[in-house]
C-alpha positions as semicolon CSV with decimal commas, in nm:
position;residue;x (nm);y (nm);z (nm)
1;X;2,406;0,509;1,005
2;X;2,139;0,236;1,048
3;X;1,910;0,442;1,159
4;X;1,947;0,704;0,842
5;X;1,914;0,408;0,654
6;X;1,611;0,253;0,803
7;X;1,434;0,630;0,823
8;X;1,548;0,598;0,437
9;X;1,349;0,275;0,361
10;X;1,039;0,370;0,566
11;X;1,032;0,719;0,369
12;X;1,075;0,580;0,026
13;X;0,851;0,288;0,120
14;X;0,563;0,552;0,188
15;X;0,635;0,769;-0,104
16;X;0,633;0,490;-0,350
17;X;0,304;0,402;-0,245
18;X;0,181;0,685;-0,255
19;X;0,346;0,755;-0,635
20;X;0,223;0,417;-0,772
21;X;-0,173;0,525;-0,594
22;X;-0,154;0,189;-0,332
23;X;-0,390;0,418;-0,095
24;X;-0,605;0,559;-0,358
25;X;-0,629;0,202;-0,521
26;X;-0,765;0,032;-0,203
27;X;-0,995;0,342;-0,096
28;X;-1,113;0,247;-0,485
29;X;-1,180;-0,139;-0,317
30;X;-1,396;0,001;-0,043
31;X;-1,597;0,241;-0,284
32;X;-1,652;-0,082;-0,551
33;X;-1,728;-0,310;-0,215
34;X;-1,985;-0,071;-0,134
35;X;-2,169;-0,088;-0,441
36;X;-2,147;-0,439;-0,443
37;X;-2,351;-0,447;-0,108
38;X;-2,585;-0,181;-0,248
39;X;-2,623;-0,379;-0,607
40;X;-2,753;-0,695;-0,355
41;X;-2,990;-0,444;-0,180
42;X;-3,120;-0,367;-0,492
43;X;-3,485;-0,535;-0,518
44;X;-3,537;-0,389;-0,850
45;X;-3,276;-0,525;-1,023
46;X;-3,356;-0,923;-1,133
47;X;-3,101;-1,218;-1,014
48;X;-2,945;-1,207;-1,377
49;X;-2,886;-0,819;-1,381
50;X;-2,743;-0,885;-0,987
51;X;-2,498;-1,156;-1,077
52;X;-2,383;-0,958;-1,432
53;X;-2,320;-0,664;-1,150
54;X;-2,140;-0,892;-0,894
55;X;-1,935;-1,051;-1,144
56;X;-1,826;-0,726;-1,303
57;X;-1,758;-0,623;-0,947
58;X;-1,544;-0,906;-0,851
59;X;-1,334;-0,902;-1,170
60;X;-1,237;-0,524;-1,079
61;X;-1,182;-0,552;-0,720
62;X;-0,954;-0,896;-0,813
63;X;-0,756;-0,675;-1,052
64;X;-0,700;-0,413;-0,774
65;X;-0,573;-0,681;-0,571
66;X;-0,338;-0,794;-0,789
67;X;-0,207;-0,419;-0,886
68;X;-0,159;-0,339;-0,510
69;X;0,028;-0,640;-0,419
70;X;0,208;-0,581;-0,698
71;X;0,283;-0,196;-0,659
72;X;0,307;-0,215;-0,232
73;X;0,639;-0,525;-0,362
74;X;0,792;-0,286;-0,587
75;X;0,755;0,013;-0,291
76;X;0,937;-0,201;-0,093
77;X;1,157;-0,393;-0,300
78;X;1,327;-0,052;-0,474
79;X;1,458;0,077;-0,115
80;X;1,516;-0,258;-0,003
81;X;1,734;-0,243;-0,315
82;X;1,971;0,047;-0,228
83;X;1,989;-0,022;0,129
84;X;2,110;-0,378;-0,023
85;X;2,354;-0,200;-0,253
86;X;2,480;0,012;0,042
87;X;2,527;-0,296;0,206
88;X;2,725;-0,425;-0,107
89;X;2,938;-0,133;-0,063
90;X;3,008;-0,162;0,285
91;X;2,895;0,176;0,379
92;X;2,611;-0,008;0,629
93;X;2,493;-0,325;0,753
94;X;2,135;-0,435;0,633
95;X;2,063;-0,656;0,871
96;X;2,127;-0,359;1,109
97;X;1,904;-0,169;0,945
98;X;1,603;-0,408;0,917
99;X;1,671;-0,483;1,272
100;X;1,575;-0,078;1,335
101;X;1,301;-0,072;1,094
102;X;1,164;-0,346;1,362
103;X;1,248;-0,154;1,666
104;X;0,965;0,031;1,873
105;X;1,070;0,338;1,794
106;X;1,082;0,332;1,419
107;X;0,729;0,164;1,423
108;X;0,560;0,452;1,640
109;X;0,770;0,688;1,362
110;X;0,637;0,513;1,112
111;X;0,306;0,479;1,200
112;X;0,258;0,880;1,284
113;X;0,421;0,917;0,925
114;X;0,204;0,690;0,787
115;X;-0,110;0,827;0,972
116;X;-0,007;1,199;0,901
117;X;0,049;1,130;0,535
118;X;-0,257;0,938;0,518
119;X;-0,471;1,278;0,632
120;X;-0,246;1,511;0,441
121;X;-0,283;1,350;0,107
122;X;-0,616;1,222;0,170
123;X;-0,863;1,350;-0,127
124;X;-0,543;1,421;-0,344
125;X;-0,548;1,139;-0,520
């Protein structure tokens, strides 16, 4: 049953983030990053007009930070949840079950999940 319950967590884990945009919210990081680096490359804009830019910049990729952290806890947290509330119930053991999500093959499963996902949904959005 740990083992259900720990391919359980994983799965919700990665649908969550993908529901709440996690990986489209950090692929938005990289794109802002970008034109950071491009807006400092820039020799026709003036040191006023660069640090306006940068600042504008920072403030968005800060509030991306703060909405993935936020988002990736709450992807976690609601599985973590039930598995807790199975727990409660005594149909499993959660410590159990976090010890699978731990064990090498969960992590190569989740990783090829995570990976295949990752290219399947990639460009969706």
């Amino acid at each position: 049953m740990s083992w259900a319950a720990a391919a359980l967590l994983i799965g919700a884990f990665f649908y969550l983030l993908h529901l709440l945009r996690v990986p489209a919210r950090a692929a938005d990081v990289v794109t802002r990053a970008r034109a950071a680096v491009q807006v400092l490359k820039d020799r026709e804009l003036g040191d006023e007009q660069k640090e306006a830019a940068m600042q504008a910049h920072s403030k968005a990729m800060f509030g991306q930070f703060f909405l993935i952290t936020v988002f990736a806890a709450a992807a976690l947290a609601a599985p973590l949840g039930v598995i807790w509330g199975l727990h409660v119930a005594g149909a499993l053991d959660f410590d159990e079950t976090l010890a699978r999500t731990m064990s090498w093959p969960v992590l190569v499963g989740a990783t090829a999940l995570g990976l295949l996902m990752w290219r399947l949904l990639r460009g969706r959005g």
